[in-house]
Structures are given as structure tokens and as C-alpha cells.
BALORO-400434 format. One record per residue (C-alpha): chain; x, y, z. Coordinates in steps of 0.1 Angstrom, whole numbers, always signed. Layout:
% BALORO-400434
PT; A; X; Y; Z
...
This chain:
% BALORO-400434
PT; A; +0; +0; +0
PT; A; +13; +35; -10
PT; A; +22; +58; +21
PT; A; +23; +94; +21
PT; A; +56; +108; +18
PT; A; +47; +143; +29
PT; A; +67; +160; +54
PT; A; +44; +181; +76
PT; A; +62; +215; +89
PT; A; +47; +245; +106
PT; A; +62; +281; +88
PT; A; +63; +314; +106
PT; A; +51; +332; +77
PT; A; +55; +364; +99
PT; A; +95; +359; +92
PT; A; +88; +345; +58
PT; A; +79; +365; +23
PT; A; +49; +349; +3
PT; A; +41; +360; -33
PT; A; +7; +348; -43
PT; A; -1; +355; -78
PT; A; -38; +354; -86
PT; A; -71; +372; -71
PT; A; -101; +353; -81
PT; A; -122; +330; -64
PT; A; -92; +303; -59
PT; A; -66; +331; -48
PT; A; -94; +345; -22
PT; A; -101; +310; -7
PT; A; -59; +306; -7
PT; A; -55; +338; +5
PT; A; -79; +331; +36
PT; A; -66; +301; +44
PT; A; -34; +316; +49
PT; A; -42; +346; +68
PT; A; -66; +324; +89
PT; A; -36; +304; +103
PT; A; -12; +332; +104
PT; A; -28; +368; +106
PT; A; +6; +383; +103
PT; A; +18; +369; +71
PT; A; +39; +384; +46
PT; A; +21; +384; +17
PT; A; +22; +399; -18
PT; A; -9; +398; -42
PT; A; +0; +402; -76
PT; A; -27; +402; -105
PT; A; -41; +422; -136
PT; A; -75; +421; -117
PT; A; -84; +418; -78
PT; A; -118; +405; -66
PT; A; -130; +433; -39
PT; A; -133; +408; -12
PT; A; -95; +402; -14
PT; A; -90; +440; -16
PT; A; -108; +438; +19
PT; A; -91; +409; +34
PT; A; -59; +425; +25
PT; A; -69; +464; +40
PT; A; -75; +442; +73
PT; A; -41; +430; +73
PT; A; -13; +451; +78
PT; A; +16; +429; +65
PT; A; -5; +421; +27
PT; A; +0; +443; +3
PT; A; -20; +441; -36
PT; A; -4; +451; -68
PT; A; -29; +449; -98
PT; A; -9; +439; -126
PT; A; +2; +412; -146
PT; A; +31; +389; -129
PT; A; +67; +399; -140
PT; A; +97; +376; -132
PT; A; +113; +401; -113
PT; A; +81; +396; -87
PT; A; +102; +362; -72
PT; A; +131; +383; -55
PT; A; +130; +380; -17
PT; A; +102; +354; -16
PT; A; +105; +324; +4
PT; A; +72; +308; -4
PT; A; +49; +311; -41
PT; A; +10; +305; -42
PT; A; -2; +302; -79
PT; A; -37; +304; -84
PT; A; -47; +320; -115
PT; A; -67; +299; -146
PT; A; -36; +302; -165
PT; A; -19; +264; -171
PT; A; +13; +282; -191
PT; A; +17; +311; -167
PT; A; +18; +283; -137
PT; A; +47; +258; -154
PT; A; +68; +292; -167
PT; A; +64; +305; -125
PT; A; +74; +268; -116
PT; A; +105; +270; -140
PT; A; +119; +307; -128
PT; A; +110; +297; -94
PT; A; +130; +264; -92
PT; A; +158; +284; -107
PT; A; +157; +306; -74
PT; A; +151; +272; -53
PT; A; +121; +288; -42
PT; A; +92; +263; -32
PT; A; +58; +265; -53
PT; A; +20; +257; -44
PT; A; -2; +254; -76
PT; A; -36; +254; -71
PT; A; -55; +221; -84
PT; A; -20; +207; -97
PT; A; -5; +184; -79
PT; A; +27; +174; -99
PT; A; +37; +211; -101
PT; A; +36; +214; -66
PT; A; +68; +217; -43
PT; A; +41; +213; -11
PT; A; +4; +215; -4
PT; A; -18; +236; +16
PT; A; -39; +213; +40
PT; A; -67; +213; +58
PT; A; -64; +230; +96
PT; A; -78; +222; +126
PT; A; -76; +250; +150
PT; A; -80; +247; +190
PT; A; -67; +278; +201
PT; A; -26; +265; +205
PT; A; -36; +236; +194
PT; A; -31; +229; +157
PT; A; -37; +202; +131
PT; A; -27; +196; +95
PT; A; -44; +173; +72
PT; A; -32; +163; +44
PT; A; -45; +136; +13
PT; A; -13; +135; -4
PT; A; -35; +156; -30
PT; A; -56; +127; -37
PT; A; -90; +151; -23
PT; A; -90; +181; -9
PT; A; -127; +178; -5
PT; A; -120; +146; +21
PT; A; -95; +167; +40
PT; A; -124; +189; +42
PT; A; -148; +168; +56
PT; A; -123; +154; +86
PT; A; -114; +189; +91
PT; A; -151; +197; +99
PT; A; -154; +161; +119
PT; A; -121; +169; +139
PT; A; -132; +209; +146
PT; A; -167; +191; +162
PT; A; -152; +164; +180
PT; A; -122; +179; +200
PT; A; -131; +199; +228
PT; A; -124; +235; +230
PT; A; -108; +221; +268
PT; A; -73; +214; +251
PT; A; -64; +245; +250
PT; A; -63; +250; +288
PT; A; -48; +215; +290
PT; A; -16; +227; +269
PT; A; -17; +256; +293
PT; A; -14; +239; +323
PT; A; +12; +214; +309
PT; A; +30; +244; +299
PT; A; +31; +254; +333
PT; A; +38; +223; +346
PT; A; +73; +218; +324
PT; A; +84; +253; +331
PT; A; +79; +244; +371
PT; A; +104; +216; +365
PT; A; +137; +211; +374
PT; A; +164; +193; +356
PT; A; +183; +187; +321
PT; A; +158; +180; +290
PT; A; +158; +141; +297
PT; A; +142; +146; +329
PT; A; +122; +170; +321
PT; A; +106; +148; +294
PT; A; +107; +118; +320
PT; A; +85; +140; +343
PT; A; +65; +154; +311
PT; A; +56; +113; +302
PT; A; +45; +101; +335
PT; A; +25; +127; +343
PT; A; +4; +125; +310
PT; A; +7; +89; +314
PT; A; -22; +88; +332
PT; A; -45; +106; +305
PT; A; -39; +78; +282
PT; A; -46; +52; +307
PT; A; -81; +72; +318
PT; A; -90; +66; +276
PT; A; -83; +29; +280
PT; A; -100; +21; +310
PT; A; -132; +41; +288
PT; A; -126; +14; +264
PT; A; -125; -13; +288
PT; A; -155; -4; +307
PT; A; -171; -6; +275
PT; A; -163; -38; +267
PT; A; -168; -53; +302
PT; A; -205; -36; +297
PT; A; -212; -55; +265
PT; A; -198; -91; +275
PT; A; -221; -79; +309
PT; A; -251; -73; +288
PT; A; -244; -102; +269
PT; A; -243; -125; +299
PT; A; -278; -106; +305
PT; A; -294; -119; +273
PT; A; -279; -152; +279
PT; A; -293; -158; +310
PT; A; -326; -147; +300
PT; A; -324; -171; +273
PT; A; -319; -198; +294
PT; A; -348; -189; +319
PT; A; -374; -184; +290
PT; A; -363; -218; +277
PT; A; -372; -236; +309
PT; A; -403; -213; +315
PT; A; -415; -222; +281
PT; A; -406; -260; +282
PT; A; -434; -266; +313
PT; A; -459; -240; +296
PT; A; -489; -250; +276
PT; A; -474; -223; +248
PT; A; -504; -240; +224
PT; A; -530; -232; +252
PT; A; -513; -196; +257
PT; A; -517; -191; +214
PT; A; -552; -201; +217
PT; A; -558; -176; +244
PT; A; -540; -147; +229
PT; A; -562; -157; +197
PT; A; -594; -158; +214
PT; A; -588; -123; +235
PT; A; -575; -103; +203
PT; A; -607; -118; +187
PT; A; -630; -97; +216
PT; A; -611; -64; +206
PT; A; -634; -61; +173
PT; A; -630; -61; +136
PT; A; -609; -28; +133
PT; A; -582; -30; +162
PT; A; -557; -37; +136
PT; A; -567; -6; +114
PT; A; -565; +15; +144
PT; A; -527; -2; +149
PT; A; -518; +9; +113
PT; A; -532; +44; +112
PT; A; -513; +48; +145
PT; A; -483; +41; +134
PT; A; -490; +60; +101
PT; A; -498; +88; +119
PT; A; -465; +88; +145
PT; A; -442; +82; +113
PT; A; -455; +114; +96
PT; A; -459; +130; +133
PT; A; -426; +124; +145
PT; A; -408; +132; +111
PT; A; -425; +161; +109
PT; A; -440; +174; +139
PT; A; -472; +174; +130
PT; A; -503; +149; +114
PT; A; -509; +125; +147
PT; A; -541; +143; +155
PT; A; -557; +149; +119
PT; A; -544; +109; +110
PT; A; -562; +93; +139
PT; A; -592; +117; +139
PT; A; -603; +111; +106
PT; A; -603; +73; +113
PT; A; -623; +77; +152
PT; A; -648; +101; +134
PT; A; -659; +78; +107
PT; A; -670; +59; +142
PT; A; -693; +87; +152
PT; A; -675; +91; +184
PT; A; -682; +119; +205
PT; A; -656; +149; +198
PT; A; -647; +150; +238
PT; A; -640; +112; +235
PT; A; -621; +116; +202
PT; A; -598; +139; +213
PT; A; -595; +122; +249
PT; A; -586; +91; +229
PT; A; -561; +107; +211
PT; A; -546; +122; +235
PT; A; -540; +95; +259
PT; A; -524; +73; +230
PT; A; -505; +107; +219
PT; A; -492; +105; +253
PT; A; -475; +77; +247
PT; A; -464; +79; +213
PT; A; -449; +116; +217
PT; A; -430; +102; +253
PT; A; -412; +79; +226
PT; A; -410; +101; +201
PT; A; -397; +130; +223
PT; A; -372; +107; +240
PT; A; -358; +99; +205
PT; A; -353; +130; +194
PT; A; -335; +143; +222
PT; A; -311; +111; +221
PT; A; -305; +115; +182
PT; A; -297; +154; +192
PT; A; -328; +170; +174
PT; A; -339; +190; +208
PT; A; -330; +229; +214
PT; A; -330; +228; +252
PT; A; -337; +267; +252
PT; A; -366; +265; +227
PT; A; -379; +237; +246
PT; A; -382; +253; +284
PT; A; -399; +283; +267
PT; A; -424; +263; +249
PT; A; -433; +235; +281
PT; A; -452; +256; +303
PT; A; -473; +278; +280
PT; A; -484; +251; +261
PT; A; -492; +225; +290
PT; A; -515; +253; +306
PT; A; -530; +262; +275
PT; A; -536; +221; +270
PT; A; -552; +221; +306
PT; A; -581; +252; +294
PT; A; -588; +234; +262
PT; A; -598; +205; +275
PT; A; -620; +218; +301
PT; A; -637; +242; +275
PT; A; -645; +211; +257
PT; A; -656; +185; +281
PT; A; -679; +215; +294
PT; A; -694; +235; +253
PT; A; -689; +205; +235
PT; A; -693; +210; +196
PT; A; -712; +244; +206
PT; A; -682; +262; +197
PT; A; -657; +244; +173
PT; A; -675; +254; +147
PT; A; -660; +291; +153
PT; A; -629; +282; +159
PT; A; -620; +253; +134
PT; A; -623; +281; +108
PT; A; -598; +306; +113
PT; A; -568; +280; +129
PT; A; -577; +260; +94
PT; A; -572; +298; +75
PT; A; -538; +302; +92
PT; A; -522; +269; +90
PT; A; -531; +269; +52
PT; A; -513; +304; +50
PT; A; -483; +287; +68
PT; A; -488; +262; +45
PT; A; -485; +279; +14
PT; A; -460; +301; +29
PT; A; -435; +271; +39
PT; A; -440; +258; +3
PT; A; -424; +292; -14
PT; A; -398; +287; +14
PT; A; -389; +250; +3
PT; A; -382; +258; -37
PT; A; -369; +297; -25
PT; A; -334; +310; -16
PT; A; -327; +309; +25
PT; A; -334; +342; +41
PT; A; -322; +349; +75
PT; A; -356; +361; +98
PT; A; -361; +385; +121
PT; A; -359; +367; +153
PT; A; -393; +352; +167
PT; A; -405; +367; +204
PT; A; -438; +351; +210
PT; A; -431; +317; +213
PT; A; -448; +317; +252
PT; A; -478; +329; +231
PT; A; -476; +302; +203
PT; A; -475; +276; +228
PT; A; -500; +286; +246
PT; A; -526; +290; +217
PT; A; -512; +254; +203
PT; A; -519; +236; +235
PT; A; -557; +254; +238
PT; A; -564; +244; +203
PT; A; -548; +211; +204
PT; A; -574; +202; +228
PT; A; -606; +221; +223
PT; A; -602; +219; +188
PT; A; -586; +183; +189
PT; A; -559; +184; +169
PT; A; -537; +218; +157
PT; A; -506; +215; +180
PT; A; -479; +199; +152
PT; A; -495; +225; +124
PT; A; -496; +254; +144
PT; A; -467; +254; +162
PT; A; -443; +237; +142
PT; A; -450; +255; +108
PT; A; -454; +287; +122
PT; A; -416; +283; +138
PT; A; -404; +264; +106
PT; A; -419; +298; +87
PT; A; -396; +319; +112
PT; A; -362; +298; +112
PT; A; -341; +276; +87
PT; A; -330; +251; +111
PT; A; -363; +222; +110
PT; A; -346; +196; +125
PT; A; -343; +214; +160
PT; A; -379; +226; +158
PT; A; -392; +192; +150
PT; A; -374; +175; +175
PT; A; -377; +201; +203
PT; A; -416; +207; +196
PT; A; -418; +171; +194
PT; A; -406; +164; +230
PT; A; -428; +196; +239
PT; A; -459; +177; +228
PT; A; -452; +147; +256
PT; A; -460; +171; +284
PT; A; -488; +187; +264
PT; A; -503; +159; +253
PT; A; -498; +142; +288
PT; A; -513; +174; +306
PT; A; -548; +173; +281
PT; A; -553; +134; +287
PT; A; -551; +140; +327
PT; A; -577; +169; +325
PT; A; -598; +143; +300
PT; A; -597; +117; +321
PT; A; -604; +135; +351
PT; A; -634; +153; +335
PT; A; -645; +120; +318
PT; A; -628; +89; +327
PT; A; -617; +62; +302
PT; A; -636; +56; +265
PT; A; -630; +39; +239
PT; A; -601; +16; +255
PT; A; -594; -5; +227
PT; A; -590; +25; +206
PT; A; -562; +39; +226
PT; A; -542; +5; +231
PT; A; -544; +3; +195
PT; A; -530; +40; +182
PT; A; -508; +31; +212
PT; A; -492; +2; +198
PT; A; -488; +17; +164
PT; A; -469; +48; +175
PT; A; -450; +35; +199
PT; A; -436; +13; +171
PT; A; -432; +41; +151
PT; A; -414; +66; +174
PT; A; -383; +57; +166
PT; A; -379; +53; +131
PT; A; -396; +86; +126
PT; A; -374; +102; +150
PT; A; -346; +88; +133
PT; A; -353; +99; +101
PT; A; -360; +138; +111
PT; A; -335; +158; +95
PT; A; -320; +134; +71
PT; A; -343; +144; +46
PT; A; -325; +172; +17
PT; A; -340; +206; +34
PT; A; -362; +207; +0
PT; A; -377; +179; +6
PT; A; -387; +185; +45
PT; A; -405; +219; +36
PT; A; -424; +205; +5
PT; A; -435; +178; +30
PT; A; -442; +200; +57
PT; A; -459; +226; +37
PT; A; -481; +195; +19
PT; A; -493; +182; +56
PT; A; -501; +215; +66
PT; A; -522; +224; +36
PT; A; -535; +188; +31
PT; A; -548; +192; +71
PT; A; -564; +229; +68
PT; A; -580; +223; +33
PT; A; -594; +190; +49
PT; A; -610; +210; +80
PT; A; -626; +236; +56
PT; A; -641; +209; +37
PT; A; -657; +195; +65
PT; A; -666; +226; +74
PT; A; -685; +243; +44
């Protein structure tokens, strides 16, 4: 297998001299990468034309200076270091030639065989700094672990380099035992990483012990049960729950894999299913709470393990939306349909605005938004109207925040694990008010979300940010036009 033969070094381009000749697109992004790493360079731009941004970047730095106008030969004295990053193939190998000449060393942009050394990727942790180099194979790749390394290493390491600094230049001694000291102290660093890894593998051959065990006790549980008796009497109990317990499981878990991807749909999913039952509206929405309960406790639970929850957004949106849960519910139990008629209406007019509006926002360029203040006021409306109007929580809330910011797999998630309390503070109130209805019906949607939680969870924010809106923007509309349907 071929190795890299690269040499890393780290320059002081503060002492050095730098000519980089070139001041489009290519020399800007060389050009920043530079004076990202070392503010002070030396550099000299040289080209017949100079993008404005470099202008910029240069004014901001005291030791860059731009000439615009063509290269001349007489352009290499008292350089150290050349940067070539113009669109000119011919210019580059006739640089390469006068530069060799001068034994200067030469970085060509998106040429690897003309290069004398490369320009890699950096990762930065305040002293702390890393070079990544492909060996010119793809710069993209060095890209990409750049970005994984800038996430993954804790801004900490800085103040660890610190104190070991300090540490050494307490020290007493020659070099050797200075190093000596240096070793064991850090030794112990190393050996905290490995017991990590150990731990972790005495858990898994723990947990698989676990399993094992539980293996053996179900097989000499099941050896002196009647399993074929047990069958019969699983058959004959699921038999009692009546002919559409299983439809009720599938549009459960229907409904949680478009409610948990997207934040919304749950409600309008299970209550188009209960109302072609003729169920009482107080009962529908009880139902769908209690099984929401459940569901959105799995849901919200994934989301914040996968990462999708904004802790901030999230304590903001709890409380308002609980309460206004809590009044829904008791304005329903106690008006029944009297007034849903007056309110179905106008939520089913703004959702389809959001609707339409996070349609444009799907196939339109990103615009950054004026920040959003009333999110104690959305949540409280999207719990009162989740309830009374049963259903309206996911739609409200979540595309009018998705309307307002770019960033849908935070709100999903976080609005998600919202809707556990909210939906967990309107079955309470509707089973205190009411008791238990329709218990089949809740086991059912129960069974199917739970199932679905998950996978729905998992999937938020790996959808293309297109895609997401369009999808968004079609359950919104698809769930207001519905309502106005019914309606007129």
C-alpha cells in the first residue's frame, strides 16, 4: 500500500515572504486560508485584476499588500514561499521554472505534480493545531475530517496545553528529565482513555451475559408451559377487541411516522379514522390524547437522544403550552361541539397560510428572519387548540416556527418532545373530566406509535431541506383544506 511521503512543517510566515499571484475565487479562498492560520503573514498579491473581497481581506491585514498587474519575473526576489492560483496552465509551469531556478518552493492550485508542497486542511483549537493532508488525492476529504475533527475535539485542550505548559516550566532538571516527568505525568491521561474502552467492553460481554441468562430462563419457562394453550388464548382475546383493532394499529403508526418526522399529522391521521366511528368529539380527542401520550414520550425521548432537541426552545415552549392544554380540555368537556365550529375556521385559515407560505420557502433561496419573540404565546394557543379543537398542535406550532427559522430539525425535535408534556397534561384533565372511553382504541393507536417513534425520529433531519419543507408545507395544507371541507 502506498504511504504518504509528505513531510508536515509549521512556517512562521511572519518571518517569511509569500508571493501569491492570482485574485479570483481560488486566490481569495488561498488567501484566507493563509491569513486564517497566520494573521501576520507576509504576503504579496500580484494580479491584472483583484476580486473586492480580497481588496478587503488585505486592508484588514497590515503585512498584505495588492499590486494589480500582470506577474513579472522580477516579482520572485526575496520570496521564500509562491502560491499560484490564476486559470492560466502556461503562466503556472513558466512560474514553476523561474521559481525552481531561485530554489524557491511553489503551491499550484489544483496541480499536484507542479507542486513543491500543499496547503492542507487545519484544525484549530486555540494553540492547538492540526494539518491534514491527502497527499492531493481530495482536498474535499481533508475537508470533511477537518469539519469532523473541529466538532469532535473539545475547546478544553487549550487549557490542557496551558497547564502542561506550566507544569514543564515548574520543573527542574536537564531535558531528559524533564521529558521523563513530562511522560508520566500525561501517562495517566492515556490510561483514563483505555479504562473508557475497557469499561465498554466489560459492559457489552455484561449485557451479553444478561441476554444469555434470560435465554436460558425463557427456555425452561416455556418447556413446562402450555405455549399452544397460551396461542389459543392470545387468539381468542385479540378476537373480543373487534374487527378494526388492527386498522386502528396501522393508522397509529402512520400517523406517528408522519408526526414524528414532521411534527405534526398525529391528530388529523387518527381523527379522521375515530370520526368515521361517530365518536363523540370530547371522547375523540381524549382518545387521542392518551395514545398521543404515549407515542410523543417515545418520540420525544428519540429526538433528544439522536440530538434533534433545542433545550432553550424547549423550556420556553413547556409551560405555555401545558396550561393552555389544561383550558382546552375543560372548555371542551364542558361546550362541546357548541363552539368548534367558530374556531376550526380561522386555525384552518392560518395553518393553510403557513402552509402555502413554507412551500415558497422550500423551492426559495434561505433568508435569514427577524428573530421570533412570541413563542410563550404560540405555545400557549397550540396547546388550547390542540385540545378544544382536537388536533392543531404539530400545524400550528411547528410550521409557524419552521416559517420563522431555517433550522427544521431542531424545531421538529424540540416541539416534538414539547408535545409529551402537552399531550400528557390534556389526557389528565380528560380523564379526570370523563374517565376512560374507547379503551381499545387507545391500546391500539398506542401500539402503532409506539412502534413508530423511533424510526420517525430517526429519520427527522436526514431528509435534503427541500424535501422536508415540500413535505411540511403538503401536511399543513392537506390538514387545513381537509378541516374547511368538512366545514362548508
Amino acid at each position: 500500500m502506498n504511504k504518504n511521503q509528505l513531510y508536515p512543517i509549521f512556517l512562521k510566515l511572519d518571518q517569511l515572504s509569500v508571493l501569491l499571484v492570482g485574485a479570483g475565487n481560488v486566490g481569495l479562498e488561498k488567501l484566507s486560508s493563509v491569513l486564517v492560520n497566520s494573521p501576520q503573514a507576509n504576503i504579496t498579491i500580484v494580479a491584472p485584476f483583484v476580486r473586492t473581497e480580497i481588496k478587503e481581506l488585505a486592508a484588514a491585514h497590515q503585512n498584505c499588500r495588492v499590486e494589480e498587474r500582470i506577474y513579472l519575473p522580477d516579482d520572485l526576489q526575496n520570496k521564500h514561499l509562491v502560491i499560484l492560483a490564476t486559470d492560466d496552465i502556461e503562466l503556472h509551469k513558466q512560474i514553476k521554472i523561474q521559481a525552481a531556478e531561485m530554489k524557491l518552493l511553489v503551491n499550484v492550485a489544483d496541480t499536484p505534480d507542479l507542486c513543491d508542497f500543499y496547503l492542507g486542511s487545519i484544525v484549530q483549537k486555540g494553540n492547538l493545531k492540526i494539518a491534514i493532508s491527502t497527499n492531493g488525492k481530495s482536498p474535499t476529504a481533508a475537508k470533511r475530517i477537518k469539519e469532523a475533527l473541529q466538532v469532535s475535539l473539545p475547546d478544553e485542550l487549550d487549557d490542557l496545553l496551558n497547564n502542561l505548559q506550566s507544569i514543564r516550566n515548574k520543573l527542574k532538571g536537564n531535558f531528559a528529565y524533564k521529558v521523563e516527568e513530562m511522560n508520566r505525568i500525561t501517562k495517566p491521561m492515556m490510561e483514563h482513555h483505555l479504562q473508557k474502552e475497557e469499561k465498554r467492553w466489560k459492559k457489552i460481554a455484561t449485557y451479553s451475559i444478561i441476554a444469555f441468562a434470560f435465554m436460558l430462563v425463557g427456555h425452561f419457562i416455556f418447556s413446562y408451559l402450555p405455549l399452544t394453550a397460551m396461542m389459543n388464548d392470545t387468539i381468542s382475546w385479540y378476537k373480543t377487541l373487534g374487527n378494526n383493532f388492527h386498522w386502528m394499529v396501522l393508522a397509529g403508526f402512520l400517523a406517528q411516522m408522519v408526526d414524528g418526522a414532521t411534527s405534526m399529522g398525529y391528530g388529523v391521521t387518527s381523527a379522521i379514522v375515530l370520526m368515521s366511528a361517530n365518536i363523540h368529539p370530547a371522547a375523540i380527542s381524549g382518545s387521542i390524547h392518551s395514545a398521543e401520550m404515549f407515542a410523543s414520550g417515545v418520540s420525544g425521548y428519540s429526538h433528544y437522544k439522536f440530538g434533534n432537541v433545542n433545550k432553550k426552545l424547549f423550556k420556553v415552549l413547556v409551560i405555555p403550552g401545558v396550561l393552555g392544554a389544561i383550558l382546552g380540555a375543560v372548555l371542551l368537556v364542558k361546550f362541546g361541539e357548541t363552539h368548534i365550529g367558530y374556531i376550526r375556521p380561522i386555525m384552518a385559515c392560518y395553518t393553510l397560510f403557513l402552509g402555502i407560505k413554507i412551500l415558497i420557502a422550500a423551492f426559495g433561496k434561505q433568508l435569514v428572519h427577524k428573530k421570533f419573540k412570541q413563542h410563550r404565546l404560540l405555545a400557549g394557543v397550540g396547546g388550547f387548540l390542540d385540545s378544544f379543537g382536537g388536533g392543531g398542535w404539530g400545524p400550528i406550532v411547528t410550521a409557524t416556527l419552521i416559517t420563522k427559522s431555517r433550522t427544521s430539525k431542531y424545531i421538529v425535535g424540540s416541539v416534538s418532545l414539547t408535545e409529551f408534556f402537552v399531550t400528557l397534561a390534556s389526557a389528565l384533565t380528560f380523564f379526570i373530566l370523563l374517565g376512560v372511553q374507547h379503551w381499545q382504541t387507545i391500546i391500539a393507536l398506542i401500539v402503532g406509535s409506539v412502534v413508530a417513534a423511533p424510526i420517525a425520529a430517526r429519520l427527522n433531519g436526514k431528509l435534503p431541506r427541500k424535501a422536508s419543507f415540500v413535505l411540511l408545507g403538503f401536511i399543513v395544507i392537506a390538514w387545513s383544506v381537509k378541516i374547511l371541507v368538512s366545514l362548508f
